[in-house]
Predicted model as a PDB file, atoms N, CA, C, CB and O in Angstrom, pLDDT in the B-factor column:
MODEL        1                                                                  
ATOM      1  N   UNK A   1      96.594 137.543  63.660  1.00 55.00           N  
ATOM      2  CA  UNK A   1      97.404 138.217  64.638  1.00 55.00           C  
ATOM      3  C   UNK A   1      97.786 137.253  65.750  1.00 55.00           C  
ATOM      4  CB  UNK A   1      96.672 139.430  65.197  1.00 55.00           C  
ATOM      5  O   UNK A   1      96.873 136.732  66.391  1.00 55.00           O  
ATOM      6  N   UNK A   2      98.992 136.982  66.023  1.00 67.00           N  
ATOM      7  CA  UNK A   2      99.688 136.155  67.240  1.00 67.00           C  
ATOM      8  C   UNK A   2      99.828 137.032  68.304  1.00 67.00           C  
ATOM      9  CB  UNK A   2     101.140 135.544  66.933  1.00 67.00           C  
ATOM     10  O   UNK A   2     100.508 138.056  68.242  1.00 67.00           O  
ATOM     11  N   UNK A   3      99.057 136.577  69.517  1.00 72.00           N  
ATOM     12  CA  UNK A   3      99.096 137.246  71.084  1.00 72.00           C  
ATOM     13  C   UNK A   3     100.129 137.024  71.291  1.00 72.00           C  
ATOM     14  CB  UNK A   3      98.276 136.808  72.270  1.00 72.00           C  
ATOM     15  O   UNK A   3     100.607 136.107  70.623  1.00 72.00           O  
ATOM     16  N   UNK A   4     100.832 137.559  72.077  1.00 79.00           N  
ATOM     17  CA  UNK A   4     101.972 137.414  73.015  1.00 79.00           C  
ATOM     18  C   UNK A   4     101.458 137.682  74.594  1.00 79.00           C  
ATOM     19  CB  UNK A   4     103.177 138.515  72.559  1.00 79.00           C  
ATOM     20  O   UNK A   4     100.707 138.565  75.008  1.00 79.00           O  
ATOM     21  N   UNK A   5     102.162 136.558  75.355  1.00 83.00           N  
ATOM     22  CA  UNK A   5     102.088 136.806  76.629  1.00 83.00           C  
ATOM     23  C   UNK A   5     102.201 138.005  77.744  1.00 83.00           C  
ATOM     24  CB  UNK A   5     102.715 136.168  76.817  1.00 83.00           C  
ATOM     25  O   UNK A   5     103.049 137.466  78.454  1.00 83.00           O  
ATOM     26  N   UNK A   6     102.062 138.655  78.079  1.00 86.00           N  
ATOM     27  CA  UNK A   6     102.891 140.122  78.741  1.00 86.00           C  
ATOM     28  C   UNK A   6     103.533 139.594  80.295  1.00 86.00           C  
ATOM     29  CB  UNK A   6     101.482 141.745  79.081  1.00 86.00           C  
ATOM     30  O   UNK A   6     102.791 139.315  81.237  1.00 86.00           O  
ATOM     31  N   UNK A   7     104.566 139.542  80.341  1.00 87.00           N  
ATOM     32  CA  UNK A   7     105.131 139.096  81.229  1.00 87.00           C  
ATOM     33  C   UNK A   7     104.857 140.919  82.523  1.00 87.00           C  
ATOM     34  CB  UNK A   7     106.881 138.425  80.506  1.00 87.00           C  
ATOM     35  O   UNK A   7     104.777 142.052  82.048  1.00 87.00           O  
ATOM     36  N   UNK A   8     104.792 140.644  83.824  1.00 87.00           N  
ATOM     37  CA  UNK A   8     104.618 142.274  84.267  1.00 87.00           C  
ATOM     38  C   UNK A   8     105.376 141.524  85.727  1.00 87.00           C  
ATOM     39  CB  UNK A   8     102.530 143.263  84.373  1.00 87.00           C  
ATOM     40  O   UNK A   8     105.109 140.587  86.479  1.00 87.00           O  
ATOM     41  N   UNK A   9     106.447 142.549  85.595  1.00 89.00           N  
ATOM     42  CA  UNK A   9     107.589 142.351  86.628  1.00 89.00           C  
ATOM     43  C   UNK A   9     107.268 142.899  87.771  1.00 89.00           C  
ATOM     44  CB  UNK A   9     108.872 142.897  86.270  1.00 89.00           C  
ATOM     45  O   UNK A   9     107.038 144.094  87.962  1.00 89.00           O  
ATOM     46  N   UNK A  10     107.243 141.809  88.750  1.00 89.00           N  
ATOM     47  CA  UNK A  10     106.848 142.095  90.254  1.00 89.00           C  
ATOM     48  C   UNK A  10     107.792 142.212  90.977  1.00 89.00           C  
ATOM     49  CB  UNK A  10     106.095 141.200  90.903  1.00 89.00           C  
ATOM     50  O   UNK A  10     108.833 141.586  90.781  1.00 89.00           O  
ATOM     51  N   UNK A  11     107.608 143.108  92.044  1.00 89.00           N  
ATOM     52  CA  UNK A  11     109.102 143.080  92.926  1.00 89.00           C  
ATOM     53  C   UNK A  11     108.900 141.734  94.118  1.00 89.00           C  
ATOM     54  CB  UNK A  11     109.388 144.933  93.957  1.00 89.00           C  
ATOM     55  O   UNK A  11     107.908 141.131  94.529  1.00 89.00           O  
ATOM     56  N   UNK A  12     110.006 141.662  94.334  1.00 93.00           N  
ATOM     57  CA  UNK A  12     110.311 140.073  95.234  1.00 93.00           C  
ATOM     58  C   UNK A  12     109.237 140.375  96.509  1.00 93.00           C  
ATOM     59  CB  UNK A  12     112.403 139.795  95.996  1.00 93.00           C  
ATOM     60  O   UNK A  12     108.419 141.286  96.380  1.00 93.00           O  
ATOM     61  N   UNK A  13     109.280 139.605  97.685  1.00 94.00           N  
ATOM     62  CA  UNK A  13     108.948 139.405  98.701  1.00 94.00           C  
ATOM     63  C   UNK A  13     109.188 140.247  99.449  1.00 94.00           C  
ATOM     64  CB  UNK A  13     109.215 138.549  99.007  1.00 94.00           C  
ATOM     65  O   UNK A  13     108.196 140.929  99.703  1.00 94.00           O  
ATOM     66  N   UNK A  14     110.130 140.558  99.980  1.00 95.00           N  
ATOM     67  CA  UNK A  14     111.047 141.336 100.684  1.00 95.00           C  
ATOM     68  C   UNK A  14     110.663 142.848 100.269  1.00 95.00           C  
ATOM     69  CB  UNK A  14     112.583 140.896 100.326  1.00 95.00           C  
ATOM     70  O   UNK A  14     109.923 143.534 100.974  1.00 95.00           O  
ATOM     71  N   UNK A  15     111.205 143.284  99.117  1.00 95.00           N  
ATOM     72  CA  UNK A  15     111.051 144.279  98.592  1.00 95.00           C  
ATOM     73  C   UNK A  15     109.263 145.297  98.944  1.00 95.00           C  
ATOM     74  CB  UNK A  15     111.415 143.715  97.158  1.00 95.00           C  
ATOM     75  O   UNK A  15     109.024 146.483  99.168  1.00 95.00           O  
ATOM     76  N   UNK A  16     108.616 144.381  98.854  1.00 93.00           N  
ATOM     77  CA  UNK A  16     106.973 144.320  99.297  1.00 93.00           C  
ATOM     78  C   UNK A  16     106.572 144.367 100.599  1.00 93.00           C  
ATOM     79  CB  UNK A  16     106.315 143.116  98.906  1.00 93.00           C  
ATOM     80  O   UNK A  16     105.513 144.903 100.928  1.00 93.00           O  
ATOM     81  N   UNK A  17     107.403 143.801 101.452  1.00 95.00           N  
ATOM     82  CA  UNK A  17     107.464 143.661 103.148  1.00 95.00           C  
ATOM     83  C   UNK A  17     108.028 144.941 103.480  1.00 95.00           C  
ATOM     84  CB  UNK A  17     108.484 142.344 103.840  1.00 95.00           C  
ATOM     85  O   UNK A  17     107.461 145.591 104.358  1.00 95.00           O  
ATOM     86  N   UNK A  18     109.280 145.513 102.799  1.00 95.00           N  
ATOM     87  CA  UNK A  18     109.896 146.770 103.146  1.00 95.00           C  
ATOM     88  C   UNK A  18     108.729 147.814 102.517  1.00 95.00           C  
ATOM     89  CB  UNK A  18     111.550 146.930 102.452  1.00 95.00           C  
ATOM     90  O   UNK A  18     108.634 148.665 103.402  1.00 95.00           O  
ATOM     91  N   UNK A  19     108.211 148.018 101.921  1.00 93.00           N  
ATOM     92  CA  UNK A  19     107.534 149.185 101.155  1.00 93.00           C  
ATOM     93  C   UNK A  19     106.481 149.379 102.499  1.00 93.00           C  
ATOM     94  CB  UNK A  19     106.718 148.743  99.353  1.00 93.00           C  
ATOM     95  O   UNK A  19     106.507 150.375 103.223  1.00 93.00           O  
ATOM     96  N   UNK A  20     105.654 148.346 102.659  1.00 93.00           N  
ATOM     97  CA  UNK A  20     104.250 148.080 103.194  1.00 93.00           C  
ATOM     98  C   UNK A  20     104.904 148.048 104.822  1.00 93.00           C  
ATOM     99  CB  UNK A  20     103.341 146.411 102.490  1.00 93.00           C  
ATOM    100  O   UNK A  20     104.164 148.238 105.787  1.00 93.00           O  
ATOM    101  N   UNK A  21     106.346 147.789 104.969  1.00 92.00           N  
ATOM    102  CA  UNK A  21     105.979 148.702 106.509  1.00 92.00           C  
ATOM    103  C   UNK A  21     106.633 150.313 106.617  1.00 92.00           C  
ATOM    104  CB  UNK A  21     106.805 147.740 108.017  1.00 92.00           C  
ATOM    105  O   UNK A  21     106.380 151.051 107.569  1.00 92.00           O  
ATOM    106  N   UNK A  22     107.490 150.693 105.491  1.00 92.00           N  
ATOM    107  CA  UNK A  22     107.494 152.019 105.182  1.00 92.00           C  
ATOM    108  C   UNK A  22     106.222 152.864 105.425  1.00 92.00           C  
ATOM    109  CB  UNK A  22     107.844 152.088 103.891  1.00 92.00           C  
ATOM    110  O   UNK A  22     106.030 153.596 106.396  1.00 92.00           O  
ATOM    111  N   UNK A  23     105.259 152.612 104.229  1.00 90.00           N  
ATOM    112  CA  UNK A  23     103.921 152.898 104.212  1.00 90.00           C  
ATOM    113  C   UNK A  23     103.272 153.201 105.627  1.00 90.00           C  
ATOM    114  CB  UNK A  23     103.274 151.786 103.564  1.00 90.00           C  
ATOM    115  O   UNK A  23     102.745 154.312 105.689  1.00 90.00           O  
ATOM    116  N   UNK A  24     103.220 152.579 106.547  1.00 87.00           N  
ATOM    117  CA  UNK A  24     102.979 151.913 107.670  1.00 87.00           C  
ATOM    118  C   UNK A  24     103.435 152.956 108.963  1.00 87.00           C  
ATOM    119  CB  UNK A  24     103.780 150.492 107.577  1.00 87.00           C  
ATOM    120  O   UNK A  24     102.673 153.364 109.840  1.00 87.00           O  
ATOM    121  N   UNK A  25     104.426 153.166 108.869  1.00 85.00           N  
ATOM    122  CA  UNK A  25     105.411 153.569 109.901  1.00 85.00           C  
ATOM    123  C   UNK A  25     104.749 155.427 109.088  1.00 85.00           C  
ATOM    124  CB  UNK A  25     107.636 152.725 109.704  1.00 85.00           C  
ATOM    125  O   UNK A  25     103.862 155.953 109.760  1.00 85.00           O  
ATOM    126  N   UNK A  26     105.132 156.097 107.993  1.00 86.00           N  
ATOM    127  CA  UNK A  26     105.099 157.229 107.505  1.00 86.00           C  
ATOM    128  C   UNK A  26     103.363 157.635 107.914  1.00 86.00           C  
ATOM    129  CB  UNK A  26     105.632 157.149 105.869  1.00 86.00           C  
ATOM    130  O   UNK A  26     103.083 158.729 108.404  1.00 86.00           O  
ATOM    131  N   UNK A  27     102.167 156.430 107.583  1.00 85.00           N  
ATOM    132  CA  UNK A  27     101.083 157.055 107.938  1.00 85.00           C  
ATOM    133  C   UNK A  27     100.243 156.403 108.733  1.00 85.00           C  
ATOM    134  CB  UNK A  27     100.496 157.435 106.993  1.00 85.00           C  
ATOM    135  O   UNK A  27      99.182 155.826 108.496  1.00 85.00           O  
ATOM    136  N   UNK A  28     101.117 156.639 110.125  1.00 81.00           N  
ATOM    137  CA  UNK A  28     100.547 155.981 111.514  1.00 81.00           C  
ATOM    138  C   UNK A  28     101.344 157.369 112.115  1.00 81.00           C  
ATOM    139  CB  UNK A  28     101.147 154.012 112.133  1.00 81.00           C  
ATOM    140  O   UNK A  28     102.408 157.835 111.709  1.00 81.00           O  
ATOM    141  N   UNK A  29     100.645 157.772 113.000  1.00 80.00           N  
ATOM    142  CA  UNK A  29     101.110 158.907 113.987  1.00 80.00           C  
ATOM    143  C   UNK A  29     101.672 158.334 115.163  1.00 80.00           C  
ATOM    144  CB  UNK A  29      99.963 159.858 114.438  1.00 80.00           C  
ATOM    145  O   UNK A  29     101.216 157.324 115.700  1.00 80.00           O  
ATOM    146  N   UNK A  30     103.085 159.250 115.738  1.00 80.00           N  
ATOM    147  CA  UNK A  30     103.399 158.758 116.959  1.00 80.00           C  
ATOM    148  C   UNK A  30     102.565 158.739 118.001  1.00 80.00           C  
ATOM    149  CB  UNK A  30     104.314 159.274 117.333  1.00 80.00           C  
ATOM    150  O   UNK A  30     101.642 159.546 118.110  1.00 80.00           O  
ATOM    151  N   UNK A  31     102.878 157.596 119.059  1.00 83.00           N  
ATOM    152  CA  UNK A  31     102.000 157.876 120.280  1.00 83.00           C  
ATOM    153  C   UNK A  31     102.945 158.574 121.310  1.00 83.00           C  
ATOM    154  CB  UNK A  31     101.320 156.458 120.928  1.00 83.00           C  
ATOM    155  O   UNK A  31     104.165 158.503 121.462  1.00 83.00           O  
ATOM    156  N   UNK A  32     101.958 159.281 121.976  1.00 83.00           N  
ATOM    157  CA  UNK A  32     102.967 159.890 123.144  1.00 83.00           C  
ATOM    158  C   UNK A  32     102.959 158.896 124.534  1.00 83.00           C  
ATOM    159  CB  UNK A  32     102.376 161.595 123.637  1.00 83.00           C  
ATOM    160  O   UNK A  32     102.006 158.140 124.722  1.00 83.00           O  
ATOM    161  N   UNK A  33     103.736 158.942 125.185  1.00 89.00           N  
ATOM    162  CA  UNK A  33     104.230 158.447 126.048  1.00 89.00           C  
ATOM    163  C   UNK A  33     103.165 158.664 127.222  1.00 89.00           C  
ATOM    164  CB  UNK A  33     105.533 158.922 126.148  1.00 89.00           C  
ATOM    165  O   UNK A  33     102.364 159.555 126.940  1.00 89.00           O  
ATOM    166  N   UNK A  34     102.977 158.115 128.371  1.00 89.00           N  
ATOM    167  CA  UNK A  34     101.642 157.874 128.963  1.00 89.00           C  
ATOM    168  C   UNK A  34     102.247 159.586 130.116  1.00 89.00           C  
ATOM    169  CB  UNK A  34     101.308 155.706 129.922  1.00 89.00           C  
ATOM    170  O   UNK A  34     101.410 160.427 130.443  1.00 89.00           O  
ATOM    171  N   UNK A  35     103.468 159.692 130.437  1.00 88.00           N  
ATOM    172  CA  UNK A  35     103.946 160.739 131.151  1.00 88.00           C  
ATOM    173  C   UNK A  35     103.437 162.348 130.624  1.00 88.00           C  
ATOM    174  CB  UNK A  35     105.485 160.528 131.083  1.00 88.00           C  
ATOM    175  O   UNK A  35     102.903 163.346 131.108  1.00 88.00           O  
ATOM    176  N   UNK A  36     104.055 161.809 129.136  1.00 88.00           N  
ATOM    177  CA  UNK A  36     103.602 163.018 128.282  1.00 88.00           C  
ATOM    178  C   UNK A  36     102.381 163.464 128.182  1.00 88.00           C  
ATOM    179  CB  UNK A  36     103.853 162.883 127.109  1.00 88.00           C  
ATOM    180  O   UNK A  36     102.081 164.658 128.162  1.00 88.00           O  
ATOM    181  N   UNK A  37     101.428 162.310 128.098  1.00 86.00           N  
ATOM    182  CA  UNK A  37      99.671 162.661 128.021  1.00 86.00           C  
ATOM    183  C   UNK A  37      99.097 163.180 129.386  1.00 86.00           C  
ATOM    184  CB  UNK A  37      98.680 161.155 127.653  1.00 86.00           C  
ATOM    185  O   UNK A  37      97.926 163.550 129.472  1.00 86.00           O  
ATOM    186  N   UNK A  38      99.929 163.194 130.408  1.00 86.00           N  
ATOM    187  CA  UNK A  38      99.339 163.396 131.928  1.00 86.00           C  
ATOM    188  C   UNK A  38      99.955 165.218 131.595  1.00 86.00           C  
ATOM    189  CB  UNK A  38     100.324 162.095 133.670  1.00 86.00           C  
ATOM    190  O   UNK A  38      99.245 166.212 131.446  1.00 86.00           O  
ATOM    191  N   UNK A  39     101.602 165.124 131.561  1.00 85.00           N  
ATOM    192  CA  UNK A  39     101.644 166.720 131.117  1.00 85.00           C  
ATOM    193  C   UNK A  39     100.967 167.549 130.900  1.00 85.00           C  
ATOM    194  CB  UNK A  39     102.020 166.997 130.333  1.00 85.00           C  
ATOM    195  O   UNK A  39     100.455 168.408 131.618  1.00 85.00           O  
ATOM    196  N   UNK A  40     100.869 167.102 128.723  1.00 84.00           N  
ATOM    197  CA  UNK A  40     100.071 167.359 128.444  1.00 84.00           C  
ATOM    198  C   UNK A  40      98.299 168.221 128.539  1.00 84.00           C  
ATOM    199  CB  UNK A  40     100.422 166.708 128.370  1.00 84.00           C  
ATOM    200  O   UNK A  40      97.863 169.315 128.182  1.00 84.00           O  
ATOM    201  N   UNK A  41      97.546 166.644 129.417  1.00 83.00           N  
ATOM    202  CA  UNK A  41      96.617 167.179 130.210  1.00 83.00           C  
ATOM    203  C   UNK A  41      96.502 168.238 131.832  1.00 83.00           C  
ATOM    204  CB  UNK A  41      96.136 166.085 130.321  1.00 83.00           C  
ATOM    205  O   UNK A  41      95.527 168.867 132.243  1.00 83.00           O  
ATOM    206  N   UNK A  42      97.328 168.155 132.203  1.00 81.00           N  
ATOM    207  CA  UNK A  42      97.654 169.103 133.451  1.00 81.00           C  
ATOM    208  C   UNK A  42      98.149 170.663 132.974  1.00 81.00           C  
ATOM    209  CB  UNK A  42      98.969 168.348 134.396  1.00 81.00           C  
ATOM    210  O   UNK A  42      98.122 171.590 133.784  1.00 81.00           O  
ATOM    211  N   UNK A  43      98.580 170.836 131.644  1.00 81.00           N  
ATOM    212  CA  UNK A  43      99.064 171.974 130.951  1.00 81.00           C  
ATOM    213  C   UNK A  43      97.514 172.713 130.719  1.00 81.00           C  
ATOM    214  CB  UNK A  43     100.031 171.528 129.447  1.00 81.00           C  
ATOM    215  O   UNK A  43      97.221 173.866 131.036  1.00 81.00           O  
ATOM    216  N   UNK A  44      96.739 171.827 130.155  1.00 81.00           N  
ATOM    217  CA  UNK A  44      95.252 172.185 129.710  1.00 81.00           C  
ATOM    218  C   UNK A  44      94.389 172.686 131.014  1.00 81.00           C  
ATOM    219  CB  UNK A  44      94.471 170.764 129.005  1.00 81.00           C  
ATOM    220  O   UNK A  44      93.594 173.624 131.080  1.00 81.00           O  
ATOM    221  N   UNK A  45      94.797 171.767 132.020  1.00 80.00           N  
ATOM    222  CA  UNK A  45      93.691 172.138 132.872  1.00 80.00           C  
ATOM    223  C   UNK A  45      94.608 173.113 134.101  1.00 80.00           C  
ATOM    224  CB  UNK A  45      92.785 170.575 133.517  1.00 80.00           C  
ATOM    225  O   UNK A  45      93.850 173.947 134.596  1.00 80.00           O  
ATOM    226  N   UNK A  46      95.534 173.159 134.478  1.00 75.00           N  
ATOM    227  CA  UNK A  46      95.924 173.817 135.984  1.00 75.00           C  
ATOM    228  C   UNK A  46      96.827 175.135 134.985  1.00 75.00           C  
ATOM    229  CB  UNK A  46      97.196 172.460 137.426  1.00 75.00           C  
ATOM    230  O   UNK A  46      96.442 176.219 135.423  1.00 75.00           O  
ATOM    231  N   UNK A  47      97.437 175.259 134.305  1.00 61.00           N  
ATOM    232  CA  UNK A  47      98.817 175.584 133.330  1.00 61.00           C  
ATOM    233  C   UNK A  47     100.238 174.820 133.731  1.00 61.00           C  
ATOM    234  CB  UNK A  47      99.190 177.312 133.443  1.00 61.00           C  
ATOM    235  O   UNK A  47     100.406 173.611 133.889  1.00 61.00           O  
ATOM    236  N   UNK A  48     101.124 175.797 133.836  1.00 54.00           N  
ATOM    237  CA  UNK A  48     102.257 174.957 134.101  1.00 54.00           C  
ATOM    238  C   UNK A  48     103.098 175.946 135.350  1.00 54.00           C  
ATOM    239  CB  UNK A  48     103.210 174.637 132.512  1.00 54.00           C  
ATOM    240  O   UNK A  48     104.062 176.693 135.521  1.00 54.00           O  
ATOM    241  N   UNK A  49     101.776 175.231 136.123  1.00 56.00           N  
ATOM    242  CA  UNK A  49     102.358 175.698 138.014  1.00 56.00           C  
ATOM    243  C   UNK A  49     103.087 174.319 138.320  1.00 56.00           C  
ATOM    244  CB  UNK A  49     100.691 176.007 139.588  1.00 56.00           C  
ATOM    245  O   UNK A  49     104.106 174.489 138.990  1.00 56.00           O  
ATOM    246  N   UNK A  50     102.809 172.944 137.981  1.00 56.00           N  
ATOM    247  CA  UNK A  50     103.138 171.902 138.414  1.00 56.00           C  
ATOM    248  C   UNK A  50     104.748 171.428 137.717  1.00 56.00           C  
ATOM    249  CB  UNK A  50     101.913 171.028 138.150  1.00 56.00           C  
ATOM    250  O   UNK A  50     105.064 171.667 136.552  1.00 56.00           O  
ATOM    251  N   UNK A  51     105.315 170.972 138.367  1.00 64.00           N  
ATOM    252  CA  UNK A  51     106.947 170.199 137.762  1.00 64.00           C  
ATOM    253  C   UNK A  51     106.880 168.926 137.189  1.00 64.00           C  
ATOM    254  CB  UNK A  51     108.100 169.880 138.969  1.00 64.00           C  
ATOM    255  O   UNK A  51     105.926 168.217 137.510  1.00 64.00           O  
ATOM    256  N   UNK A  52     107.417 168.653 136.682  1.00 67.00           N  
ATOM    257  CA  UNK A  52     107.844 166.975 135.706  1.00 67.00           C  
ATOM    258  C   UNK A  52     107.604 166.198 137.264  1.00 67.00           C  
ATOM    259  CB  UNK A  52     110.181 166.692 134.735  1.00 67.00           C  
ATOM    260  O   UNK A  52     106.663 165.413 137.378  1.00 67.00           O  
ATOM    261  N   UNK A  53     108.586 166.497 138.525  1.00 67.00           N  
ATOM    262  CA  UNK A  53     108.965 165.842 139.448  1.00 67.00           C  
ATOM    263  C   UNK A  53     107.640 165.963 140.744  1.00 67.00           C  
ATOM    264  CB  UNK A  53     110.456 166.404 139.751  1.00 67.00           C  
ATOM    265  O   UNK A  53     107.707 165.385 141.829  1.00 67.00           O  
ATOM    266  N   UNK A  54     106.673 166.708 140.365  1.00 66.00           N  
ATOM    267  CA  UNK A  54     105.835 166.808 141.226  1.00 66.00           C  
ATOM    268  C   UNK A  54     104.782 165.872 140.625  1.00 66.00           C  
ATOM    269  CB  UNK A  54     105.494 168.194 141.521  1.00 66.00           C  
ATOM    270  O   UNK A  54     104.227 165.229 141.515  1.00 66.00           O  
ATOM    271  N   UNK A  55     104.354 165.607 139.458  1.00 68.00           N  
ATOM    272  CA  UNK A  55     104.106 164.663 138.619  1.00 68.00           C  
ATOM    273  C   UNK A  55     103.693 163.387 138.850  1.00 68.00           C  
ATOM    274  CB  UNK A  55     104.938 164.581 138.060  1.00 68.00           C  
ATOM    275  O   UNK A  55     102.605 162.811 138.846  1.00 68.00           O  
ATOM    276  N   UNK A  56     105.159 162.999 139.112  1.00 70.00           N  
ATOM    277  CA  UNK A  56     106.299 161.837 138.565  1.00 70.00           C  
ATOM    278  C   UNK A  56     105.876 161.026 140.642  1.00 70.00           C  
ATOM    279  CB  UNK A  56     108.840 162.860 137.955  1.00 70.00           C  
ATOM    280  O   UNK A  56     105.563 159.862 140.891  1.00 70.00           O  
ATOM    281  N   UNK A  57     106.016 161.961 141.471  1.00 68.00           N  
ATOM    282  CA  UNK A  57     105.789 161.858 142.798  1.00 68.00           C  
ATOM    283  C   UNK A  57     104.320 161.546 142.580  1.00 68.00           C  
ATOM    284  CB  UNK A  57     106.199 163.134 143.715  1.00 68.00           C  
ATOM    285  O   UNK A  57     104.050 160.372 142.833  1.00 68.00           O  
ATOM    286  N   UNK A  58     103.413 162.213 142.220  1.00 68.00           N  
ATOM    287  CA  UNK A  58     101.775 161.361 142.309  1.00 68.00           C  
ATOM    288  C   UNK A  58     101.908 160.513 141.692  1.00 68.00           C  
ATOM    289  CB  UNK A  58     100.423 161.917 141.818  1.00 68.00           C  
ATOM    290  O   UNK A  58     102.019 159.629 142.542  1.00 68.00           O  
ATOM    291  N   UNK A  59     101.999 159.998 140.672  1.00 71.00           N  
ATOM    292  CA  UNK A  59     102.277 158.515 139.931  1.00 71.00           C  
ATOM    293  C   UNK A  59     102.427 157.418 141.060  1.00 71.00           C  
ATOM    294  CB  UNK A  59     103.802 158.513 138.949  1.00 71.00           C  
ATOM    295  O   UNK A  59     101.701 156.472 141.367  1.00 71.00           O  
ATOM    296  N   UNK A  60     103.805 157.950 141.644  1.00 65.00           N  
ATOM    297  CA  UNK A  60     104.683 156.628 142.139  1.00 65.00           C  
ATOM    298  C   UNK A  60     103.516 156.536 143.770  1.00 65.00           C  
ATOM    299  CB  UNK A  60     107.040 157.098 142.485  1.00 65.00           C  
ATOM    300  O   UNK A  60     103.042 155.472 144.169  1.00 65.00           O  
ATOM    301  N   UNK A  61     103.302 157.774 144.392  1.00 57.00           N  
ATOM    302  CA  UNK A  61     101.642 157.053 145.228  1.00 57.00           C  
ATOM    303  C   UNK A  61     100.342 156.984 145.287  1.00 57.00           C  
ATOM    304  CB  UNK A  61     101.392 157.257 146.151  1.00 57.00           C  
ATOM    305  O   UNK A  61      99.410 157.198 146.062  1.00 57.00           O  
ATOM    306  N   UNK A  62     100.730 156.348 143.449  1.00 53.00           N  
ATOM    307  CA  UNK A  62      99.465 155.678 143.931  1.00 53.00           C  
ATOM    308  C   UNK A  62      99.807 154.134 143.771  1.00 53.00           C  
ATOM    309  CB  UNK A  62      98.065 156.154 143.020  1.00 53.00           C  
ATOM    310  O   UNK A  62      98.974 153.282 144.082  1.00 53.00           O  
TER     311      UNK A  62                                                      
ENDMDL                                                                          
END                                                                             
């Protein structure tokens, strides 16, 4: 019996770089924005007596 080689077709470089940051991007969760996480947390703890702009005003003194 004569073996034959099996040749097994790889995709290029590129093709591999695009998949693997597809992959990447689909199962990594967004981050929220550092504004959003203060929201967020002020929703949890006071409700939503406070404004975006009342916020946005403690930020900027400190």
């Amino acid at each position: 019996m004569e073996s034959k080689k099996q040749s097994i077709p790889y995709p290029a470089d590129e093709e591999i770089e695009q998949q693997v940051a597809y992959i990447i991007k689909q199962g990594l969760p967004v981050k929220q924005s550092f504004i959003h996480l203060l929201l967020d947390l002020k929703r949890q703890i006071a409700g939503n007596t406070f404004s975006l702009a009342m916020v946005r005003h403690c930020l900027v003194d400190l």
